[in-house]
N, C-alpha and C positions, 0 to 999 in steps of 0.2 A: 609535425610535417604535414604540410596539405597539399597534394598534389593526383589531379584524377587523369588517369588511362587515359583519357582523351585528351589534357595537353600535353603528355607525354610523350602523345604520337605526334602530337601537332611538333614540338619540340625536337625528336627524333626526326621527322621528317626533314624541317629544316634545316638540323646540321648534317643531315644526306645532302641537302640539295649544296649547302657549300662545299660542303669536298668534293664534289662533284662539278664546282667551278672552279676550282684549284688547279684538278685536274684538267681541265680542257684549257686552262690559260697558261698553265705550267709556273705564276707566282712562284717568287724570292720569299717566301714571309715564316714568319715564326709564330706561332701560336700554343698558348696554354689553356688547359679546360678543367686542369688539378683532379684527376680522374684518381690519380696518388700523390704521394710525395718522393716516388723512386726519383726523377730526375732532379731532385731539389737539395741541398747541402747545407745542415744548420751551420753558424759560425761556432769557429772554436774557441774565440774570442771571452775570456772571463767576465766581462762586461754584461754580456749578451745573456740573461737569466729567461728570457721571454719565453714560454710556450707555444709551439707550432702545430698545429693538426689541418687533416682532412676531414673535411666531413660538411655539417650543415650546421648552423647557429642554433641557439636557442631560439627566432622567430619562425613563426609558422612562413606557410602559405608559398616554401621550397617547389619545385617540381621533384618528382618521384625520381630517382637514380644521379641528380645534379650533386655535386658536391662542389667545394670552394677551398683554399687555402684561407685558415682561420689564426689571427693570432690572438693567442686564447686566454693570457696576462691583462691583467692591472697591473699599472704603475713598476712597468719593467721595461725593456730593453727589448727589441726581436730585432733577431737580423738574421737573414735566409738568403741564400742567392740559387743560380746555375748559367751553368756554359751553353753556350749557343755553338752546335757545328760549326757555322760561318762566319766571320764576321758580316754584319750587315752595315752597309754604307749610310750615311746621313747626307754627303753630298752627292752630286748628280741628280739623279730621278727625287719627287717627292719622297718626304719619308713621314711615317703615318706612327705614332704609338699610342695604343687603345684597351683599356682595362676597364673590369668594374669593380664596384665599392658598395658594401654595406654594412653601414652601422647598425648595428643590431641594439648597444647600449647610447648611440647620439656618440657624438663627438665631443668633449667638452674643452680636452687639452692633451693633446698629440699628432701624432702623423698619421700619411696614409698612403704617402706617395712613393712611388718607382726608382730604383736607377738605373738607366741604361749603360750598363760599366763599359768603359774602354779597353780595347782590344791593345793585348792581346789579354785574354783572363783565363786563367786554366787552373787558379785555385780557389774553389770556393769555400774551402773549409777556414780560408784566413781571410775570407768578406769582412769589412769593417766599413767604420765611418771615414775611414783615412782610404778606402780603394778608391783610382779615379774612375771617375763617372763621363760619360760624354752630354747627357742629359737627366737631368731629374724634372721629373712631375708629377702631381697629384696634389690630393688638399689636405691642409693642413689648420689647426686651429686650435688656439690658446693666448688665453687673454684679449690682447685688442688684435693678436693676428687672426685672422680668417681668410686664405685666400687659397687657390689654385697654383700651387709654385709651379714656374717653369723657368730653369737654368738651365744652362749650357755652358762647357767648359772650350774655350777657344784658343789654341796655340799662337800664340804671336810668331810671324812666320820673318823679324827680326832677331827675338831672344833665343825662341825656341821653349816661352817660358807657359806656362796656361795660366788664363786669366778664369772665374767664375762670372758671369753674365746673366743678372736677376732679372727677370721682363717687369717692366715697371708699373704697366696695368694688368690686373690678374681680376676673378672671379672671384666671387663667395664660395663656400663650399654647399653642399646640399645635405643640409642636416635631418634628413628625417631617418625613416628606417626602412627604406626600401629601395633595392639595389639600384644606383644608376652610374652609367655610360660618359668615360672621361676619356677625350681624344683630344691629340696632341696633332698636329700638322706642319710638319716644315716643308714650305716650300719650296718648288726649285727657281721661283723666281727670286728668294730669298725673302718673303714674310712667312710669318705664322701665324697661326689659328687654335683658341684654343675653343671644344665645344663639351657642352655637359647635357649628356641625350638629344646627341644629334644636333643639337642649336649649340649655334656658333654664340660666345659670349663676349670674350676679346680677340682682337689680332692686333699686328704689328709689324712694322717691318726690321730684321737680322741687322741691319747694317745704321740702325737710325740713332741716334746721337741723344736722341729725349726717350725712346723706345725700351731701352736696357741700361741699367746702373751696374760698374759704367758700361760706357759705351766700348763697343768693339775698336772705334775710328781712333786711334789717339790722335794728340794736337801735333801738329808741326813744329809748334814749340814750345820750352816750356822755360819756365823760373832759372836763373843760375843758381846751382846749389852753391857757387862759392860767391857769390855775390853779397857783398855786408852793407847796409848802412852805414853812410861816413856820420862820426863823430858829431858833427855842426849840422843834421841836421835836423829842421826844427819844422816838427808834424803836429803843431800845436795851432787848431785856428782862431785861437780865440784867447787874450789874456786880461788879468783884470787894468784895469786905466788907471797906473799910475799917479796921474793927477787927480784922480776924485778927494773927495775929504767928507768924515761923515758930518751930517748936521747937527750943530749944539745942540737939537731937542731929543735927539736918538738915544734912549734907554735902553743900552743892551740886556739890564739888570731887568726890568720890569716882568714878570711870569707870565706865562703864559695864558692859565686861570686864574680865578680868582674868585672866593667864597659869591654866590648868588646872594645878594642882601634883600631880594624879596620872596624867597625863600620861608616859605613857615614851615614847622613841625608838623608831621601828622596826629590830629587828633588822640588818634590810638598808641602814638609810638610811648610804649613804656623803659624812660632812662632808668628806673629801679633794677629792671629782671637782664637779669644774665645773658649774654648772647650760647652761654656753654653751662651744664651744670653736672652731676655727679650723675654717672647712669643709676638709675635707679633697679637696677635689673642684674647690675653687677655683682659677682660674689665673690670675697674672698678664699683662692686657693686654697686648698686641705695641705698644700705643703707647704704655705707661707708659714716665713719664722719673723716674728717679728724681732729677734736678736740679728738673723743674720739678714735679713730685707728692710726691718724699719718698721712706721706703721703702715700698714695698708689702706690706699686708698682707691677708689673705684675711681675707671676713665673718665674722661670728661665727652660727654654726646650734646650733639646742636641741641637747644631750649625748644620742644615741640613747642611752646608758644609764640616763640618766635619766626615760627611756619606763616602767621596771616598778619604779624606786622610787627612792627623796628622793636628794635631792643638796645640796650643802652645807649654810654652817651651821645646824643642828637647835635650833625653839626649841618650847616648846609651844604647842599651840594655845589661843585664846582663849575664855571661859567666861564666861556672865552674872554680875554683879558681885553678890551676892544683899543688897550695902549700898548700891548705888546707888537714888540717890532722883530724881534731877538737878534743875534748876532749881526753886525753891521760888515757885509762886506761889498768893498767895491765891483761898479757895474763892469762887465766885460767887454770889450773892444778888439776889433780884426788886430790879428799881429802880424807888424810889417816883416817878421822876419820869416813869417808863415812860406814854406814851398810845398805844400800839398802832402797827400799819403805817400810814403815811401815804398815802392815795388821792384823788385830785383829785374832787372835788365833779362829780356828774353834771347835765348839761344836755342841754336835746332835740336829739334826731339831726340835723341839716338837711337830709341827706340821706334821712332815714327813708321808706320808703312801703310800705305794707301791701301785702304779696302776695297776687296773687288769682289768677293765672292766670302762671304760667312763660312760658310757649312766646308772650305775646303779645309778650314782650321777647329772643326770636329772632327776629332776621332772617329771611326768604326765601332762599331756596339758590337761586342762578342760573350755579355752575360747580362745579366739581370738580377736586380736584389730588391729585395725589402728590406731597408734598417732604419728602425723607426723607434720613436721612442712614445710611449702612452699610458695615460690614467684610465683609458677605458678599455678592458677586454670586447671578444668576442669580434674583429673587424674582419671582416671578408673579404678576398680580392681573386677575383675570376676573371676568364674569359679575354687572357691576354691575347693581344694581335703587334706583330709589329712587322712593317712591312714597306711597302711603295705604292701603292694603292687606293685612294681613297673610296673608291668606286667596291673594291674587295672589302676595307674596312668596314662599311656601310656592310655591306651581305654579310660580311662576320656579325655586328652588333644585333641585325635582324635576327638570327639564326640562333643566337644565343640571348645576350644584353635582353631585347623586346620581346621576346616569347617570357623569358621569365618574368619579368617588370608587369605585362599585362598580366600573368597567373595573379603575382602579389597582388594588385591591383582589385582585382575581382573577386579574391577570395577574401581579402581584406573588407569589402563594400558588402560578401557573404555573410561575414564573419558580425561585422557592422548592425546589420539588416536583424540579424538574430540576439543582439545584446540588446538590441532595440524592442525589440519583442517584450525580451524578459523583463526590462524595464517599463515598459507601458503597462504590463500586466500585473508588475509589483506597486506604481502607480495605482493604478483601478482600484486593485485590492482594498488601498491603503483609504482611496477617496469613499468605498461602500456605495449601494446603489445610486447614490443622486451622483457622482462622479461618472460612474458607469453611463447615465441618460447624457451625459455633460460630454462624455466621449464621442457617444452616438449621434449626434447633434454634430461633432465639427466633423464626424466623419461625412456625416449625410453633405456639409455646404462644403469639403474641402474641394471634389472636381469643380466645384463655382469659382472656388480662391484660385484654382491652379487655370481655369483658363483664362482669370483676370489677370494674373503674375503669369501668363504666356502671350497676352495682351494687352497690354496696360495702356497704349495707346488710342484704340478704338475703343475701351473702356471708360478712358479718360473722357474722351471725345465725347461721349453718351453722357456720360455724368454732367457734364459741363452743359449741353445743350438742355438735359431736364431740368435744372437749375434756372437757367435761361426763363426758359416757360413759367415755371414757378412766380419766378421773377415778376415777368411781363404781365401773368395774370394777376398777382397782388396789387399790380399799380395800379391794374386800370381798374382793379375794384375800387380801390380806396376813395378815384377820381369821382364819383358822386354819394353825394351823403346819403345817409340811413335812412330809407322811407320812417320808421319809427321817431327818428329825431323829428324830423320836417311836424308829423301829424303833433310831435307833442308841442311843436312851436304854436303850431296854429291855435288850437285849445289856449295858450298862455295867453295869445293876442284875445282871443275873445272870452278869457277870464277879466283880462285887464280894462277890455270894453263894457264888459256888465257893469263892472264896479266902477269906471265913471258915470254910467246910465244911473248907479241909485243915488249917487252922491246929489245927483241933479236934480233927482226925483225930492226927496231930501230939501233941497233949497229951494222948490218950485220952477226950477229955472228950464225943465222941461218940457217936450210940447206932448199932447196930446196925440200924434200920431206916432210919437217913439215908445211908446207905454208896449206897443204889441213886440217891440225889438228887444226892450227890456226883459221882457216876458220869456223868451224864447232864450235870453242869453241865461236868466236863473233856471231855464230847465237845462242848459248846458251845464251850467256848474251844478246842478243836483245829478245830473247821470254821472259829471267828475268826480262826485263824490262816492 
């Protein structure tokens, strides 16, 4: 358990300051904080093996003096309830019901949710799955369900009979492991809200027809239960044509496949070796008789050589028949004697009655249960409110719900900070000094990272425009050639000049006053060289 004096008080404060708006508003509401389990009633029910305590889970990061109702089985049954003074009304004014939940082990496959039993209830010790409820909520999840139930039981104010009323968009549940905040809201305008820590996730509206499976509304009419199908008739729209005839080329016989004729053997495939042979590993039992069993012979196990290719006889494989047709039957045609699907003639509802208000055909809530059924121990459930208030509901959750949730929260990120620790340090160890400089290194550039990942924008920005320049300067170098090139061109051209000057010299064909240019171009090619 972690919890320090100082959110204790922060904690203690705030539920000073709600009872202290209780009292000045005088609120209808009902409230649990599982401080024990005196006002709570296990079921007597032989079903019910689950475990019930007070106290705190096996996760840390509790507040100091908080405890919870914990059901404390695997793979059992729990079911607990209690009586409420009053009944509490669901119609009229808003009606608000607000709990938390924590899974200590996750949720993999069971319950977690409420019921607000109908009044009148005054025995909790015979709570079961068969008491009526006037609402159930909370989350639930197993296999491909995972949602936020919220039902409602509503009297048909014809029969007199209750209907159950599943809402047909629900939430995920919140599977981690620290406690959160599940309110319910029925309105008096007649929608509902359902929120999970404070944030609304679904609503709906009581009376809506797509909203609830089924619906509250019933139809004005329905099916004749005695209404039959006459004899003649015929709900068939399609039959085959009579006149068709199949054609003299049609081969019903012809198969379907048919050996591949280009087909060859593989290379490897050996038709000698066995596809099965005598385990070689096999031994005759110490109690074989060969009088009363026979001779003994070892099983037969697949040919390991037959592991990397074919073994006996080699046939080919099989190929669609490109003549098969198969069975010939005629095409189908509208039938004239076709009158449509058959449906039983409508009569009035007896049941029928116009909805006008939901929540007058909820019950009054006058207990409260958990019966649940789960694979995982250790679920928590605190901090109940139920009441008319959403405005009170909210200062409840603050007061309890949020104080706690932020302790978890920070003693977890505490808790975090310090595993972290140990681990960077079992790290180090492990890397020896050059890890060690390799650490010192990212510690020294991380506030660079961290104001680049706080800005990544004007970071961007920068990066891109030196890029830019980069750019721009490369090009307009490139835009004039290499003084070094240029000089060695020129040298070529007045190598290529001298050695026409001797060819001529050479042939006589030169004058006398080119002898000084000749001259001057062999001292160019002797400094070339």
């Amino acid at each position: 358990m972690v919890g320090t004096p100082r959110r204790s008080r922060v904690w203690a404060g705030a539920v000073a300051a709600w009872a202290l708006l209780l009292a000045v508003v005088g609120a209808r509401v009902w409230t649990e904080t599982f401080e024990s389990m005196e006002a709570w009633t296990l079921s007597t029910a032989p079903e019910f093996t689950g475990e019930w305590t007070i106290g705190q889970g096996p996760l840390k990061y509790a507040l100091v003096g908080d405890t919870a109702l914990i059901a404390a089985s695997q793979a059992r049954r729990h079911a607990i309830s209690t009586s409420l003074d009053e009944p509490v009304p669901v119609d009229g004014d808003d009606f608000i019901m607000q709990y938390t939940v924590r899974l200590h082990n996750h949720l993999e496959c069971g319950g977690a949710y409420v019921k607000a039993l109908s009044a009148p209830f005054d025995d909790a010790a015979a709570f079961n799955d068969k008491s009526p409820y006037s609402i159930m909520f909370g989350p639930d999840k197993c296999g491909t369900t995972d949602k936020v139930h919220f039902i409602f039981r509503h009297k048909s104010p014809k029969t007199g009979k209750y209907t159950e009323h599943h809402a047909a968009s629900t939430p995920a549940i919140v599977n981690d492991r620290f406690t959160h905040l599940y309110t319910l809201a029925v309105w008096a305008n007649q929608s509902y809200s359902i929120a999970i820590d404070g944030v609304v996730k679904s609503y709906g509206d009581l009376a809506s027809t797509t909203d609830f499976k089924p619906p509250v509304q019933t139809p004005a009419e329905i099916d004749d239960p005695n209404d039959v199908k006459p004899s003649d008739w015929v709900d068939q729209a399609k039959i085959p044509d009579p006149n068709a005839v199949k054609p003299d080329d049609w081969d019903e016989d012809a198969p379907a496949t048919i050996p591949d004729t280009d087909a060859v053997k593989p290379a490897d495939w050996d038709e000698s070796a066995p596809k099965q042979i005598p385990d070689p590993e096999a031994e005759q039992p110490d109690d074989w008789s060969v009088e009363d069993d026979g001779e003994w012979e070892p099983p037969l196990v697949d040919n390991p050589e037959c592991s990397t290719k074919g073994c006996g006889p080699w046939s080919p494989p099989q190929k669609p028949n490109p003549a098969y047709k198969g069975k010939w039957k005629a095409p189908l045609i509208d039938n004239p004697e076709y009158k449509g699907p058959w449906k039983p003639r409508q009569v009035p509802n007896p049941d029928y009655f116009e909805v006008t208000k939901v929540t007058d055909g909820i019950a009054p809530v006058q207990g409260l249960g958990f019966e649940i059924w789960t694979m995982q121990d250790n679920i928590e459930f605190d901090d109940i409110y139920i009441g008319h208030s959403a405005d009170e509901a909210r200062a409840w959750a603050d007061a309890h719900w949020k104080v706690k949730y932020e302790a978890e929260k920070a003693a977890h990120e505490e808790v975090a900070k310090e595993e972290k620790k140990v681990e960077d340090a079992k790290k180090a160890e492990q890397a020896g000094p050059l890890g060690e400089q390799v650490d010192k290194m990212v510690q020294a550039v991380q506030p660079y990272l961290d104001i680049v990942t706080a800005n990544p924008y004007p970071f961007a920005a920068t990066l891109l425009a030196g890029l830019l320049a980069f750019v721009a300067y490369m090009w307009k170098s490139g835009s004039a050639p290499a003084p070094e090139v240029v000089l060695n061109k020129a040298k070529l051209k007045r190598k290529d000049a001298g050695k026409d000057e001797q060819q001529k010299k050479e042939t006589g064909e030169v004058q006398q006053d080119d002898e000084s240019e000749g001259d001057e171009d062999e001292d160019d090619d002797e400094d070339e060289q």
